[in-house]
Phi, psi and omega in degrees: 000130186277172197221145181259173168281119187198071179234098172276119181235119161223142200256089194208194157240176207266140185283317189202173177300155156292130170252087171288162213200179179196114177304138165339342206233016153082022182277185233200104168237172207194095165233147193220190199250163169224124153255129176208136207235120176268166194203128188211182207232141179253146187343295171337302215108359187297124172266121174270145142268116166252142159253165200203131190249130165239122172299139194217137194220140183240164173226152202065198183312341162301316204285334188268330181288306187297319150328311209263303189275332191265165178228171148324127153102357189297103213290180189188129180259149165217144183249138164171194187241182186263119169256120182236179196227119197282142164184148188244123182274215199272332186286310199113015174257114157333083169270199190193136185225138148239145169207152180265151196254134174270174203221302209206142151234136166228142177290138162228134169114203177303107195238136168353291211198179212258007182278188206249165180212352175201120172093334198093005171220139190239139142344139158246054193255126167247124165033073171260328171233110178227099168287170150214142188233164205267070167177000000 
């Protein structure tokens, strides 16, 4: 029996503060925004930007670690798979969410304060990929 795939790496910045929350049963979810932005040059010369906004959402002991450690504008690699989630509101209009469910985080760039976040360990890479991003 063959076996699938589902693995998400992305390298970006944070949209927003992280919000955390807690299910009826007192688990700990945590979702915040990742923006990550490619850049390429057209026949032309033209230089483009595109950006790709991704939701991104953790649980557990992650979701109280990404809380605690991430801010608006903060880079960040997550690691985790792609979900997507179906729902019908109170009018009866259909929505559709993809989001990545996170596995791992690491702070990368610039951090509050020196302390560890994922795993027990943060990179000490300062402004290793310094892009520019549209916020």
């Amino acid at each position: 029996m063959s076996r699938g795939l589902n693995k998400v790496m992305i390298i970006g910045h944070l949209g927003r503060d992280p919000e955390m929350r807690y299910t009826p049963s007192g688990k700990p979810v945590t979702t915040f925004t990742v923006a990550t932005s490619r850049s390429w040059n057209s026949t032309d010369g033209e230089r483009h930007i595109e950006t790709e906004w991704f939701n991104v959402v953790a649980w557990g002991n992650l979701a109280e670690i990404c809380k605690q450690y991430l801010t608006k504008g903060q880079q960040v690699y997550v690691e985790g798979r792609l979900q997507t989630r179906r729902w019908e509101d109170s009018e009866g209009v259909r929505h559709t969410s993809v989001e990545i469910v996170a596995s791992e985080m690491m702070v990368l760039g610039d951090r509050r304060d020196n302390s560890s976040t994922q795993a027990g360990e943060v990179p000490d890479t300062e402004n290793e990929f310094d892009d520019e991003y549209p916020f």
